[in-house]
MMTF fields as JSON, N, C-alpha, C and O atoms, coordinates in Angstrom:
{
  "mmtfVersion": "1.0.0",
  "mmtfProducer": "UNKNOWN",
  "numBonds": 399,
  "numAtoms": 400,
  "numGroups": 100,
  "numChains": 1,
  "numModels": 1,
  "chainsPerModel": [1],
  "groupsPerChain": [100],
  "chainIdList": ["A"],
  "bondAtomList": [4, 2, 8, 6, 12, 10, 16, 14, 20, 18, 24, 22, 28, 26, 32, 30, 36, 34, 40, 38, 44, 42, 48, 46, 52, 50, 56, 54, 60, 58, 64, 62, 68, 66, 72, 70, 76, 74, 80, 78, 84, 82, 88, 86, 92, 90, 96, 94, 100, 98, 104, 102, 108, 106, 112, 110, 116, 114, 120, 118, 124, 122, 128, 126, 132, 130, 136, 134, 140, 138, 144, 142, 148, 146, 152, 150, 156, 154, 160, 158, 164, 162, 168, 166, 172, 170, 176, 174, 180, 178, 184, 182, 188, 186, 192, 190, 196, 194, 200, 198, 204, 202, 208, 206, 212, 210, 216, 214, 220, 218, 224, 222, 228, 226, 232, 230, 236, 234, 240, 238, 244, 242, 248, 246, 252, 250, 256, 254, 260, 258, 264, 262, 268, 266, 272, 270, 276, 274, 280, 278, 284, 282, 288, 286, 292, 290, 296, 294, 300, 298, 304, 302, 308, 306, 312, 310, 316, 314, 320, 318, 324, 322, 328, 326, 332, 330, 336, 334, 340, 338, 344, 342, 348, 346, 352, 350, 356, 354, 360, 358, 364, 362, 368, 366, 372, 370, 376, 374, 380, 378, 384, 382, 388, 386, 392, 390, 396, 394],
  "bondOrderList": [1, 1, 1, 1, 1, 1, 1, 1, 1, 1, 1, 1, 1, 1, 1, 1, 1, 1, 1, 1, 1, 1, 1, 1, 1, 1, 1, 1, 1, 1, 1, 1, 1, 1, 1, 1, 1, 1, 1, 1, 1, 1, 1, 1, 1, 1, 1, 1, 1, 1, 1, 1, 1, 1, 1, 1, 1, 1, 1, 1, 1, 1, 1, 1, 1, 1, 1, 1, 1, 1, 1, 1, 1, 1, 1, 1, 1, 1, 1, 1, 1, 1, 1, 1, 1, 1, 1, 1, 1, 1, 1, 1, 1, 1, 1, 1, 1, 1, 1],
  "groupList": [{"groupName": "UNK", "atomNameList": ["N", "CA", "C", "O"], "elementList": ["N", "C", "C", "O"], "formalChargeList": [0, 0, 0, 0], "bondAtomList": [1, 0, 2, 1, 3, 2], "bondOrderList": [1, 1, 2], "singleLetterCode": "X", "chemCompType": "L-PEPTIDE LINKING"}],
  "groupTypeList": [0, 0, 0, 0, 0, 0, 0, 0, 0, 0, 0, 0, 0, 0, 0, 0, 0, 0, 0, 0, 0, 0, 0, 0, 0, 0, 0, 0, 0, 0, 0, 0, 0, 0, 0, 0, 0, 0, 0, 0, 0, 0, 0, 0, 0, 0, 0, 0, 0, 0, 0, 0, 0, 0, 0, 0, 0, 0, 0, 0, 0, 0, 0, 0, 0, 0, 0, 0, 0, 0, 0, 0, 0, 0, 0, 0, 0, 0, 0, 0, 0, 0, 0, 0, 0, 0, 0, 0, 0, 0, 0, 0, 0, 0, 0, 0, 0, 0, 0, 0],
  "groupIdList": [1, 2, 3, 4, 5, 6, 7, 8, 9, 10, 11, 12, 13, 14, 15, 16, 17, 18, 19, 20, 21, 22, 23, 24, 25, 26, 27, 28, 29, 30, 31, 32, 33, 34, 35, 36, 37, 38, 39, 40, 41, 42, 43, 44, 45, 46, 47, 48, 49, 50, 51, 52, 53, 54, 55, 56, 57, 58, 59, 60, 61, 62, 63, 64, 65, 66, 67, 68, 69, 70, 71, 72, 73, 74, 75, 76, 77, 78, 79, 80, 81, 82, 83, 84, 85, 86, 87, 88, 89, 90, 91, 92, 93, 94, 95, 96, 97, 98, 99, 100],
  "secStructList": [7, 7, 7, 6, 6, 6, 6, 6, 7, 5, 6, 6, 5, 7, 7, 2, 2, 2, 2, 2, 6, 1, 7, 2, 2, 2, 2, 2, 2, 2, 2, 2, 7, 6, 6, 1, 7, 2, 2, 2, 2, 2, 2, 2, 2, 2, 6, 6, 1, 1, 7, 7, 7, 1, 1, 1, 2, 2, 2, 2, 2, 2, 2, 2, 2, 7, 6, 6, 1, 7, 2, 2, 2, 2, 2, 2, 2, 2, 2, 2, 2, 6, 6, 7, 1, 6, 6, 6, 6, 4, 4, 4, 1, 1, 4, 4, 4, 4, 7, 7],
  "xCoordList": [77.516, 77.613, 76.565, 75.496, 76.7, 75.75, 74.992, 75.395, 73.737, 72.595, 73.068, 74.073, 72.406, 72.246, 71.786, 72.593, 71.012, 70.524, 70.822, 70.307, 72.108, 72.653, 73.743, 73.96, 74.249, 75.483, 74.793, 75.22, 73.662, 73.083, 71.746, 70.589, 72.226, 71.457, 70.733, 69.796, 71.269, 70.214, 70.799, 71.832, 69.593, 70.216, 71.458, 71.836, 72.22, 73.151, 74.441, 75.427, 74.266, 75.246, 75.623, 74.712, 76.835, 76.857, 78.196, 78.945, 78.204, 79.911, 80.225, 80.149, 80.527, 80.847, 81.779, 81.539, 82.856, 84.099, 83.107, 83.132, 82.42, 81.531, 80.597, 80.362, 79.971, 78.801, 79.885, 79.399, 80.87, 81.362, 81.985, 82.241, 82.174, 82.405, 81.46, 81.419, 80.31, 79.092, 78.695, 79.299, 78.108, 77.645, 76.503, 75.276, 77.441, 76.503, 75.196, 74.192, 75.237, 73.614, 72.878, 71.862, 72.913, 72.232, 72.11, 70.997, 73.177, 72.709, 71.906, 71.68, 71.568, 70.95, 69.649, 68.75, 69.237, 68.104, 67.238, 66.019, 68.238, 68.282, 67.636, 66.687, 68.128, 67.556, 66.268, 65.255, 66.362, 64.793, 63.866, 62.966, 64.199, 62.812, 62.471, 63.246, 60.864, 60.709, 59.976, 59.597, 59.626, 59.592, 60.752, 60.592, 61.949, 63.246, 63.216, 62.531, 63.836, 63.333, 64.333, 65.287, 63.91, 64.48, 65.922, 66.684, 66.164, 67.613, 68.77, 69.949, 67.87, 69.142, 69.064, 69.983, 68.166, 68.732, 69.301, 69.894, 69.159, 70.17, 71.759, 72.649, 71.995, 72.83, 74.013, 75.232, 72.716, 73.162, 73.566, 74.058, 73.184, 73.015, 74.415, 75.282, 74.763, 76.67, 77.358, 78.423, 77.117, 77.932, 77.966, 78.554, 76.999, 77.247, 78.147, 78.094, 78.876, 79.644, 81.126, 82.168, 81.195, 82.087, 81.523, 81.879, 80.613, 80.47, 79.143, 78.723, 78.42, 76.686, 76.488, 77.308, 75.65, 75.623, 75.05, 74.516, 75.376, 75.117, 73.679, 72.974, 73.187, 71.928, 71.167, 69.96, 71.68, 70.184, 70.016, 68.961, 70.97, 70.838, 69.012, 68.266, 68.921, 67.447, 65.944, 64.975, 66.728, 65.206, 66.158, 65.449, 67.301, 67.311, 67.051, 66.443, 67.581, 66.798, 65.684, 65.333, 64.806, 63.637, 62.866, 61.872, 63.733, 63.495, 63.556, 62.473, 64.743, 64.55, 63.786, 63.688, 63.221, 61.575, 60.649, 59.619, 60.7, 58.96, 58.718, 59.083, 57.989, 57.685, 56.978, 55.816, 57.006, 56.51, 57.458, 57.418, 58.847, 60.12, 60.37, 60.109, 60.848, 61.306, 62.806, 63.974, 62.299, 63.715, 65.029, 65.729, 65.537, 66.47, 67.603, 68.675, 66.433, 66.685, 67.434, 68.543, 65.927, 65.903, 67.663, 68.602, 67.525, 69.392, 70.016, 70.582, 70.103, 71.609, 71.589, 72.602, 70.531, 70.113, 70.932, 72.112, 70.098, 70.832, 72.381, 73.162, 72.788, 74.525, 75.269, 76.199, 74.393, 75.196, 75.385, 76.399, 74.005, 74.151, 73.921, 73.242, 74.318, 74.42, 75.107, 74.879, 76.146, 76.68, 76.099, 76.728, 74.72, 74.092, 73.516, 73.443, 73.304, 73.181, 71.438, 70.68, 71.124, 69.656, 68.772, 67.548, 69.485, 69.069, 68.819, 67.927, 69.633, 69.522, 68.137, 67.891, 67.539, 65.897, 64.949, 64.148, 65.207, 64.377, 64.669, 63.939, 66.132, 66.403, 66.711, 67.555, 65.837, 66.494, 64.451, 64.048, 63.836, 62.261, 61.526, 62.091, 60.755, 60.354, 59.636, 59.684, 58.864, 58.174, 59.048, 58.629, 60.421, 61.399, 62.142, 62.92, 61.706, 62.246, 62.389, 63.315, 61.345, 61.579, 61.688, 61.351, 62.609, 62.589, 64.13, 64.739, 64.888, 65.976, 66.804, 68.02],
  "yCoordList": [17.709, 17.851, 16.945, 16.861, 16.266, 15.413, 15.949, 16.936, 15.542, 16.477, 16.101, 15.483, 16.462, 16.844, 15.261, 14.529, 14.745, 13.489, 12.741, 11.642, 13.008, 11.696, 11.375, 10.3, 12.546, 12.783, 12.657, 13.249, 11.982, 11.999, 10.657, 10.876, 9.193, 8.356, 7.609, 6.939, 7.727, 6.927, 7.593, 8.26, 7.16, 7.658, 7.061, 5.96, 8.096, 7.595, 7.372, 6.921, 7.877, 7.37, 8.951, 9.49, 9.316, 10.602, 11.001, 10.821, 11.981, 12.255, 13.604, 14.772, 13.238, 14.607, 15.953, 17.159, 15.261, 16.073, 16.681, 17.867, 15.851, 16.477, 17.504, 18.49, 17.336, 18.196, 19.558, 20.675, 19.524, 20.78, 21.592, 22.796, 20.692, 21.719, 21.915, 22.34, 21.539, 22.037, 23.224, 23.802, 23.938, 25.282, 25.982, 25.932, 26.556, 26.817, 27.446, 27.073, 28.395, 28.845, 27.703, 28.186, 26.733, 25.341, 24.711, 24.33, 24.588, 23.364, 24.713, 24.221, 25.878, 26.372, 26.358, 26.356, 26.346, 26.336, 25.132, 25.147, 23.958, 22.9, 22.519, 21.736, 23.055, 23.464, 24.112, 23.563, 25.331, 25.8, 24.793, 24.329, 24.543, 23.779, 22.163, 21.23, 22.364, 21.342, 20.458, 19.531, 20.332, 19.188, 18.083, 16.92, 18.567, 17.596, 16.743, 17.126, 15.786, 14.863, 15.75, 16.525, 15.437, 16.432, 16.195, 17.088, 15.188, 14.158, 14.609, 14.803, 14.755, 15.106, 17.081, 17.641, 17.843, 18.942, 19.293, 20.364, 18.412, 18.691, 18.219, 18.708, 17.464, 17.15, 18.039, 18.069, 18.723, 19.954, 21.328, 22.356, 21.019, 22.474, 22.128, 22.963, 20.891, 20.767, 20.959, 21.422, 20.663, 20.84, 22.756, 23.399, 23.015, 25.094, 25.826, 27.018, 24.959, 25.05, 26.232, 25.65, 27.412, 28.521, 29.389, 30.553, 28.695, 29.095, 29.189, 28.708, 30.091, 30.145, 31.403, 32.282, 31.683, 32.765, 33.608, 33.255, 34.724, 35.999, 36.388, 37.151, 35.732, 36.118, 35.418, 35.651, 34.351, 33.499, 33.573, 33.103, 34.144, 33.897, 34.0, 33.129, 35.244, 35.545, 34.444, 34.292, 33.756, 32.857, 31.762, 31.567, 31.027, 30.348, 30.549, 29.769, 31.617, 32.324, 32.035, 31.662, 32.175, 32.299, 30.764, 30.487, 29.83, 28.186, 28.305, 28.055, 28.719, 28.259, 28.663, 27.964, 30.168, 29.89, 29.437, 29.355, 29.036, 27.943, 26.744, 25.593, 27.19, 25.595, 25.05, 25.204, 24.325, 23.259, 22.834, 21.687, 23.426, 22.936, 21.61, 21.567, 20.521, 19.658, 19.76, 20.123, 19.419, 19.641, 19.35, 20.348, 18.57, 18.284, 19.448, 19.885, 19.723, 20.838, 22.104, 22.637, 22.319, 23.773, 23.622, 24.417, 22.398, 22.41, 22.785, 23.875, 21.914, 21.909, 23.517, 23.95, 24.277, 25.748, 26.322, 26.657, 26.407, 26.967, 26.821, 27.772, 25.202, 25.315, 26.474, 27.28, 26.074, 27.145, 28.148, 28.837, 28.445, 30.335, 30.708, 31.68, 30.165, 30.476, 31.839, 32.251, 32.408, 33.412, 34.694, 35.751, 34.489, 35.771, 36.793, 36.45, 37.634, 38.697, 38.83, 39.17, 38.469, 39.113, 37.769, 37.881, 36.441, 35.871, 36.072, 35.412, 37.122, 37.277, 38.034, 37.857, 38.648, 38.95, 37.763, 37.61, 36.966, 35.538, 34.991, 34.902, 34.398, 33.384, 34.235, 33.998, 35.13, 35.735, 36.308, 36.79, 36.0, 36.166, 35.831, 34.816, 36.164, 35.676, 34.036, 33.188, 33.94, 32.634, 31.831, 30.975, 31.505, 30.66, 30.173, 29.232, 30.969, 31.025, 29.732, 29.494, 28.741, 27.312, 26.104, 24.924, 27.248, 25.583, 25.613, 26.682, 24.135, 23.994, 24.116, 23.94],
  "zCoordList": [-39.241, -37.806, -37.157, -37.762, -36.042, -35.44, -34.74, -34.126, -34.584, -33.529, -32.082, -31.729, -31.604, -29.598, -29.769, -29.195, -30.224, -29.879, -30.237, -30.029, -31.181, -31.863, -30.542, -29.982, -30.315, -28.782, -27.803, -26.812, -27.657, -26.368, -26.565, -26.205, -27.241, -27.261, -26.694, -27.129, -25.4, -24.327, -23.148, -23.076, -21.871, -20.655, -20.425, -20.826, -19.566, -19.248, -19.76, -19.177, -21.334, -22.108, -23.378, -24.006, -23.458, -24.296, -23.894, -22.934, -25.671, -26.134, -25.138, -25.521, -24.019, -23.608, -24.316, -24.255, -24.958, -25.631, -26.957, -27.286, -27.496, -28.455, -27.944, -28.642, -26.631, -26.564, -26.035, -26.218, -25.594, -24.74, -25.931, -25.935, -26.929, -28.943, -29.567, -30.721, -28.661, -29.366, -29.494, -28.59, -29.995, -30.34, -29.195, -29.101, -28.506, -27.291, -27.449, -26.842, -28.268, -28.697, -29.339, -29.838, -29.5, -30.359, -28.896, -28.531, -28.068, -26.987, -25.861, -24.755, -25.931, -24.867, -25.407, -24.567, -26.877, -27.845, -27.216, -27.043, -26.874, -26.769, -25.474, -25.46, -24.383, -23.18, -23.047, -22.612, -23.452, -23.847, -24.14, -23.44, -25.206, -25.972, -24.974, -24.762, -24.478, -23.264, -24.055, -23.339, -25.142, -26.217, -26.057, -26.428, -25.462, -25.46, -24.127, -23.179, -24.075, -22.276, -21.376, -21.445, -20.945, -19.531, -19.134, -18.763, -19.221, -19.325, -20.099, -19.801, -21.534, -22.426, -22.387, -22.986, -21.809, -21.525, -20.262, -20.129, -19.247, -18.169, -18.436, -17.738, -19.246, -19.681, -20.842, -21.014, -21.484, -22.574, -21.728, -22.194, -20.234, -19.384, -19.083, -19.34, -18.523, -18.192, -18.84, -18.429, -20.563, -21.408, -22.01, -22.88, -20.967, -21.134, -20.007, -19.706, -19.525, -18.29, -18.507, -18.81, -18.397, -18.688, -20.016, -20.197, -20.911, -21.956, -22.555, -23.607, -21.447, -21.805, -22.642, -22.379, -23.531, -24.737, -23.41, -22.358, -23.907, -23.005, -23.506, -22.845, -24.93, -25.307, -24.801, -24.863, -24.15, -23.865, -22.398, -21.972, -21.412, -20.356, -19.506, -19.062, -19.596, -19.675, -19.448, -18.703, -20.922, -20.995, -20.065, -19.077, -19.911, -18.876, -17.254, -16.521, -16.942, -15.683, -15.423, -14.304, -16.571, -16.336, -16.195, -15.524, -17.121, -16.889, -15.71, -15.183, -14.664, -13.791, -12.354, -11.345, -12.611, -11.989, -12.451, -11.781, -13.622, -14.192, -13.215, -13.456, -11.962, -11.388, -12.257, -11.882, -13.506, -14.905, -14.753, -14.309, -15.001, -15.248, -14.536, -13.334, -15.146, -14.573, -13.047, -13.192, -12.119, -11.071, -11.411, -11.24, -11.747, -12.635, -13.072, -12.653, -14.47, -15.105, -14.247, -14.292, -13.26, -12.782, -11.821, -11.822, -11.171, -10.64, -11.183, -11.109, -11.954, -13.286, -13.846, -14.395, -13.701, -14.359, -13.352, -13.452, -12.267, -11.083, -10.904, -10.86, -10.786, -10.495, -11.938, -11.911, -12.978, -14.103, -13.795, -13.913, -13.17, -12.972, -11.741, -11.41, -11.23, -9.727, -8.894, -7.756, -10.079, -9.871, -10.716, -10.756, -11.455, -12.219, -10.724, -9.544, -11.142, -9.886, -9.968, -9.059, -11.267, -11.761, -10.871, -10.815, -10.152, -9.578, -8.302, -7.77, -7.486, -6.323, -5.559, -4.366, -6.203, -5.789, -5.565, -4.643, -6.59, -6.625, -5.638, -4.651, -5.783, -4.532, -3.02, -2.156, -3.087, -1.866, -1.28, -0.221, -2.335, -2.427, -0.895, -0.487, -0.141, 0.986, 0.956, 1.847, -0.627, -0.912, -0.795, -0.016, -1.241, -1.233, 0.533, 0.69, 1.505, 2.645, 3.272, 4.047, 2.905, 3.565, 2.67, 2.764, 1.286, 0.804, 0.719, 0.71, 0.641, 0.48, -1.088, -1.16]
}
């Protein structure tokens, strides 16, 4: 089987049909881990699009309040889960009130 980075060799460039048969608990692993460029896990976050492990949701949530997190990321996090409910306290938080 080919890695995340073999399907994802330079910016800009990657097997989409491969990454969306990819093993969604491997490409959310994938996401997690911020050892990886930021590029090729926003990229691994599209390819979790209908089909995010119900186990990992949690720690992605949670990527996406880490202000560390690259912006990028935290989007592409957000458009995924934009419809989790466990988000609506956060984005609904008074601190968040003036940002877009």
């Amino acid at each position: 089987m080919p890695t995340i980075d073999s399907l994802i060799p330079e910016r800009g460039a990657h097997d989409t049909a491969a990454l969306h048969a990819y093993d969604p608990d491997a490409l959310a692993g994938y996401v997690l881990d911020d050892r990886n460029v930021w590029w090729r896990r926003r990229i691994c976050v599209q390819a979790l699009a209908g089909r995010v492990p119900e186990s990992q949701v949690l720690a992605l949530l949670d990527r996406i309040q880490d202000e560390g997190e690259t912006g990028e990321v935290r989007i592409a996090l957000l458009d995924l889960l934009r419809d989790r409910a466990e988000l609506l306290p956060w984005l609904c938080h008074e601190d968040r009130n003036d940002e877009s």
